[in-house]
C-alpha positions in Angstrom: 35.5 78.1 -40.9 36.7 76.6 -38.1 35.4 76.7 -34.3 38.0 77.8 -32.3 36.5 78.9 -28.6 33.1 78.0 -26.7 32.1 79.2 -23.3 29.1 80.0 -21.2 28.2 82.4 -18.6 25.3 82.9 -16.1 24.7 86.7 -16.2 24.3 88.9 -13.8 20.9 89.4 -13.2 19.2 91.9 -10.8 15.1 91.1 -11.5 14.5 87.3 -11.6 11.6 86.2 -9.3 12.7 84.5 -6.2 12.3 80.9 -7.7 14.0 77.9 -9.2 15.2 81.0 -12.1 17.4 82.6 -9.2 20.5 80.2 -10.4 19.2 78.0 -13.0 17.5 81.4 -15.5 19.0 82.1 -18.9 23.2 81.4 -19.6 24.7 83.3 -22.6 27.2 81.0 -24.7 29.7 82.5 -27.2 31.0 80.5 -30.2 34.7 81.8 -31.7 35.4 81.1 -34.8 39.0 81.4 -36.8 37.0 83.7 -39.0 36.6 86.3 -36.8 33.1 85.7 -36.2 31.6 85.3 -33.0 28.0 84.1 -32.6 25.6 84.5 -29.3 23.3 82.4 -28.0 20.4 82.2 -25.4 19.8 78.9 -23.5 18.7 77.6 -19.7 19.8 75.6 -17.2 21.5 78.3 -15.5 25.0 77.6 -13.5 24.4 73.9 -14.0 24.3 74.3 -17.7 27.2 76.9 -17.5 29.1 74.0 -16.1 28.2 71.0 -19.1 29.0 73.9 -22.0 32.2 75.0 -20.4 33.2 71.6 -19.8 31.8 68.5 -22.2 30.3 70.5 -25.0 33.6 72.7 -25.2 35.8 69.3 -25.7 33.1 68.4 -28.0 33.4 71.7 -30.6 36.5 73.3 -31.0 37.8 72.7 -34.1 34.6 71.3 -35.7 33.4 72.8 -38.9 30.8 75.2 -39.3 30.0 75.9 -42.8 26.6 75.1 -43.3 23.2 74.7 -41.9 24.1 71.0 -42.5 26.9 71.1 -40.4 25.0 72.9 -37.3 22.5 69.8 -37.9 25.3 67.5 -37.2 27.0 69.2 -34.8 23.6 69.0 -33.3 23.0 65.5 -33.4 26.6 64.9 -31.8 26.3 66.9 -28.7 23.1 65.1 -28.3 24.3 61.3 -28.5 28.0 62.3 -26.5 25.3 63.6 -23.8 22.3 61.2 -23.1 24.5 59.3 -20.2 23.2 62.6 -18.5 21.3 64.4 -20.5 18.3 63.5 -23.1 16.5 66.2 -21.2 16.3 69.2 -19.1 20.0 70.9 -17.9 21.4 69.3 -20.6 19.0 69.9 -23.1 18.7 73.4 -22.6 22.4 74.0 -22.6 22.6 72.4 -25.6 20.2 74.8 -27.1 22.5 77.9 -26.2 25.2 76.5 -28.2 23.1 75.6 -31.3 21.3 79.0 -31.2 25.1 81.1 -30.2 26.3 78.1 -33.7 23.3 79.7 -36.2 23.9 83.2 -35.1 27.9 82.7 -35.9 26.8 81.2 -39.5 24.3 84.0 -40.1 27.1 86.4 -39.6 29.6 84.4 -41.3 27.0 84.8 -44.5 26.1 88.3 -43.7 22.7 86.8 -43.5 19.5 86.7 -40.4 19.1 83.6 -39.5 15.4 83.6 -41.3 17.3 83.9 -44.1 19.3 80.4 -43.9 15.9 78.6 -42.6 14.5 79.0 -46.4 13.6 83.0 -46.2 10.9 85.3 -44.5 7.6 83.6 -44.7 5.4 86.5 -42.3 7.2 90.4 -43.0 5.1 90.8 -39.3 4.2 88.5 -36.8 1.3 89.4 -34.2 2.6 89.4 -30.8 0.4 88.5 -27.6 1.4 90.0 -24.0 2.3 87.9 -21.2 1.9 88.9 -17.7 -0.9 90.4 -15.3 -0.9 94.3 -16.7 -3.7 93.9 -18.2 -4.7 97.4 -19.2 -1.0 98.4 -20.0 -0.6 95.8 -22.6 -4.1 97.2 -24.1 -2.3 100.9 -24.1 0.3 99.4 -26.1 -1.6 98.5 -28.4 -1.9 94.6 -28.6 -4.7 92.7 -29.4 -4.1 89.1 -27.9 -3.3 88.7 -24.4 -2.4 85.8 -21.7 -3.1 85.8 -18.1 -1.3 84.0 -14.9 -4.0 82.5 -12.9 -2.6 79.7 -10.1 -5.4 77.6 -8.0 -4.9 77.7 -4.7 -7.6 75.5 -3.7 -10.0 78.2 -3.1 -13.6 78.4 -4.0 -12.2 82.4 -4.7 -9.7 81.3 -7.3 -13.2 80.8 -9.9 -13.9 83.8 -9.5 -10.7 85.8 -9.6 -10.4 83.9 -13.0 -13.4 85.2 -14.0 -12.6 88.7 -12.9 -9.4 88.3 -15.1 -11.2 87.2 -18.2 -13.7 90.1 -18.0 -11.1 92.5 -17.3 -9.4 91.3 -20.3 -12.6 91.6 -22.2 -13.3 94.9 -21.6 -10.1 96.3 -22.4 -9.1 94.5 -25.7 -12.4 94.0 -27.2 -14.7 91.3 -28.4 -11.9 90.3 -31.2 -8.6 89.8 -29.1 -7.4 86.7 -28.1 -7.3 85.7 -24.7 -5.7 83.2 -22.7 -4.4 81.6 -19.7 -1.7 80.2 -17.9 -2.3 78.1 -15.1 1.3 76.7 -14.7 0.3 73.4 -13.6 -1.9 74.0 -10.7 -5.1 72.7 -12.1 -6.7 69.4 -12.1 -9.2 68.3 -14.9 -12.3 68.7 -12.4 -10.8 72.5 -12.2 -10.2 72.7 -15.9 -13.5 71.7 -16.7 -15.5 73.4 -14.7 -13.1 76.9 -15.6 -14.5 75.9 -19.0 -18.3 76.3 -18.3 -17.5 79.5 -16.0 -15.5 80.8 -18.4 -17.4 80.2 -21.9 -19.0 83.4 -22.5 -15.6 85.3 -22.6 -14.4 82.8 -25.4 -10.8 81.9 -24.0 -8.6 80.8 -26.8 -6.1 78.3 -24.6 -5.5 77.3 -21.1 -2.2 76.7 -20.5 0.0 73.8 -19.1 -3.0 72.8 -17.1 -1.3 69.1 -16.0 2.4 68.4 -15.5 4.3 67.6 -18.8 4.2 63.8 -17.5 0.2 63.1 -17.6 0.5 63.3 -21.4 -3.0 60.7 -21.3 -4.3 62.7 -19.0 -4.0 66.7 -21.0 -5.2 64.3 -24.5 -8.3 63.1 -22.1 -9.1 66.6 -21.2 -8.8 68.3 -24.9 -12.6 67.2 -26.0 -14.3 68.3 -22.4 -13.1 71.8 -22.9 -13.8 73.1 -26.2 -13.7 75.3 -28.1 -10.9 76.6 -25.3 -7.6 74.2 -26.5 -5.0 72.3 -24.4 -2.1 74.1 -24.5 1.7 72.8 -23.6 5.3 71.7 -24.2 7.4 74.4 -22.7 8.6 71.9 -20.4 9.4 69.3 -22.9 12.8 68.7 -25.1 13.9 68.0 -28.7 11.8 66.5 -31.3 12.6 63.1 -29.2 10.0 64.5 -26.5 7.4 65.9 -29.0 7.4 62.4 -30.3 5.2 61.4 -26.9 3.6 64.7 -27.2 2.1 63.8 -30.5 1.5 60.0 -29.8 -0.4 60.5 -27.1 -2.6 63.6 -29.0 -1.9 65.8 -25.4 -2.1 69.0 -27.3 -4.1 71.4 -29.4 -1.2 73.7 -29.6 2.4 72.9 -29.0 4.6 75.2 -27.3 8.7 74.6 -27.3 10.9 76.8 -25.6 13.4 77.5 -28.7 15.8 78.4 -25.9 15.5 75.3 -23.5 14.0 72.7 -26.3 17.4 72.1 -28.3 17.6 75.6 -30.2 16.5 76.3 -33.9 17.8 73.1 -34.8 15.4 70.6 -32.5 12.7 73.6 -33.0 12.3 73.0 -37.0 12.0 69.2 -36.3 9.0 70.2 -33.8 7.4 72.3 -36.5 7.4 69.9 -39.1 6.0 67.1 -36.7 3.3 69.3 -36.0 2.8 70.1 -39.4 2.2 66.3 -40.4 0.1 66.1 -36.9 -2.0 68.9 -37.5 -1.6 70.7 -34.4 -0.8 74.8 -34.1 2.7 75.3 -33.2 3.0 78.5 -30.9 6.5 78.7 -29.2 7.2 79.6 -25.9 8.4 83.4 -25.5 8.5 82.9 -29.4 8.2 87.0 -29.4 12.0 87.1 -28.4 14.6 87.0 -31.5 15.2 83.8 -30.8 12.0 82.2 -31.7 11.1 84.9 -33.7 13.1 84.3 -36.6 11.7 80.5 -36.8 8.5 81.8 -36.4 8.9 84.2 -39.5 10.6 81.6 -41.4 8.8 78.2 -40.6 4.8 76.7 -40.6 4.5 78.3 -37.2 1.0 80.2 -36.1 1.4 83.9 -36.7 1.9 84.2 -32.7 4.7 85.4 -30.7 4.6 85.7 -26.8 6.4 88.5 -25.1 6.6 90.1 -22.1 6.7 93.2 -21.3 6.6 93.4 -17.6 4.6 95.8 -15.8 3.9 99.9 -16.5 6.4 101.0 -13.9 8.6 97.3 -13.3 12.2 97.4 -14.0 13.7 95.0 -16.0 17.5 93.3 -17.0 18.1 94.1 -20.5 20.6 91.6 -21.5 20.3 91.7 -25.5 20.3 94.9 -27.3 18.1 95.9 -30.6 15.4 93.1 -30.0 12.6 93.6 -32.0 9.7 95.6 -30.4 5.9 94.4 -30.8 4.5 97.9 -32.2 1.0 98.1 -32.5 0.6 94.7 -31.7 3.3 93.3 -34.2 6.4 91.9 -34.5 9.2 92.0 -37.6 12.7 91.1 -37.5 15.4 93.2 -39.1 17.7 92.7 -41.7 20.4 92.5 -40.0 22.9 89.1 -39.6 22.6 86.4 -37.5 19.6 87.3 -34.8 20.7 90.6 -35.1 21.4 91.5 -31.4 24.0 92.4 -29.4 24.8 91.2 -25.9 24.9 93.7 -23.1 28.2 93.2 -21.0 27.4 94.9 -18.6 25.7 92.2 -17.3 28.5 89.6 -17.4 
């Protein structure tokens, strides 16, 4: 089949925290084919990225062939080399993952096939799902049994010990066998790393998160050995296999987290796997727990982890992409159903 339209669109969101995600969240990109088939896809970069898909990567695709997994690889490989003048990472990068996500969602659809299915078949029928976010107690409710916390330091003596009011918290209501981790979004040092670690070693964290910026890849390997058994955790905020290549040289993480929907799509996201594979290191992506991630986690060497997050007890939320997969008690499974099986709610376009 031949593609035959390609566009982008920034939806219409009504709950995105006041932040860099006002105009530059998620863009949905559609991919027309002369089949009849239309496939969906989830990337980043917001209104920028809305801007290089509707202009550059459209040119780039229409009329191109999409009849295999091969092909997406190649089609892949080209938006990548026509883009480096401005691309290589971020914006470009993560609008380049919409359209290879919105390009296997089109061929699983095409083959009446999920997307698991044309990465080699279901490897985990469930996949344990760990909450995100800071409702502790409601995400125990619900029945999971791993959960991540947000902790920022402010530069407060008081920021110790409102991390170690989180952890026991956590304790207490998921039990001695949960998993618990946290997300420190690039606030702390490695004086504050370490010395979270001794605080913090009787409640047995399993990760701290993006600790250091994505740049002081020396300085997250450095760090790894002063706080174990607790791992380095990272790599939301780095791109395509290209990126993980610095990740892995410079041994900056335990676990390895891509965004499948800013990191280059499915397509970049099995390169990743497999270079973590040969390197050893756990490969946990980013809000894997959403479809798209999901079906690469079922299907690929990925940890048995997927992120998701559910918000608060009473929050409201934008519900962009309908019959996603929901974690019940504490698990994830996608369904049968071709491409990611999803459908896009435009209502919000």
């Amino acid at each position: 089949m031949k593609i035959t339209s390609v566009s982008a669109v920034y939806p219409r969101y009504r709950h995105v925290a006041k932040s860099w995600r006002t105009k530059l969240w998620q863009i949905v990109v559609r991919v027309e084919t002369d089949a009849g088939v239309t496939g969906y896809g989830y990337g980043g970069g917001g209104l920028a990225a809305v801007e290089i898909v509707n202009g550059h990567f459209k040119e780039l695709l229409e009329g191109r062939t999409l009849d295999s997994t091969a092909d997406i690889e190649s089609l892949w490989d080209h938006l990548y080399y026509e883009s480096i003048p401005y691309g290589r990472k971020g914006v470009a990068i993560m609008a380049l993952s919409g359209v290879d996500l919105a390009l296997w969602d089109a061929l699983g659809k095409a083959e009446s096939t999920p997307v698991a299915e044309l990465l080699g078949g279901v490897k985990k029928d469930r996949v344990r799902a760990y909450a995100t976010g800071a409702d502790t107690d409601w995400y125990a409710e619900l029945g999971f049994s791993a959960h991540k916390m947000p902790h920022r330091w402010n530069g407060s003596p008081g920021d110790f010990d409102s991390a170690i009011a989180s952890a026991k918290q956590a304790r207490e209501a998921f039990g001695p066998a949960a998993e618990i981790m946290f997300d420190v979004y690039m606030s702390w040092n490695t004086e504050v790393a370490v010395e979270m670690a001794g605080r913090l070693a009787e409640f047995k964290v399993h990760w701290f998160e993006d600790v250091l910026t994505p740049d002081d890849l020396d300085a997250n390997a450095a760090l790894r050995p002063l706080v174990k058994p607790t791992r380095i955790a990272g790599g939301e905020h780095e791109f395509t296999h290209i990126g993980f290549a610095d990740v892995e040289r410079a041994g900056a993480y335990d676990v390895w987290q891509p965004d499948i929907t800013w990191c280059g799509g499915i397509t970049a996201g099995l390169r990743i796997v497999e270079m973590g594979v040969k390197a050893g290191v756990q490969v946990v992506p980013h809000r894997g727990g959403e479809v798209w991630g999901l079906h690469l986690i079922a299907a690929s060497d990925c940890q048995d982890f997927g992120e998701v997050l559910p918000g608060t007890r009473d929050g409201e939320r934008d519900e962009l992409w309908m019959g996603e997969p929901q974690a019940k008690n504490g698990y994830l499974a996608i369904n049968d159903a071709p491409g990611f099986g999803v459908e896009l709610n435009e209502d919000m376009l």
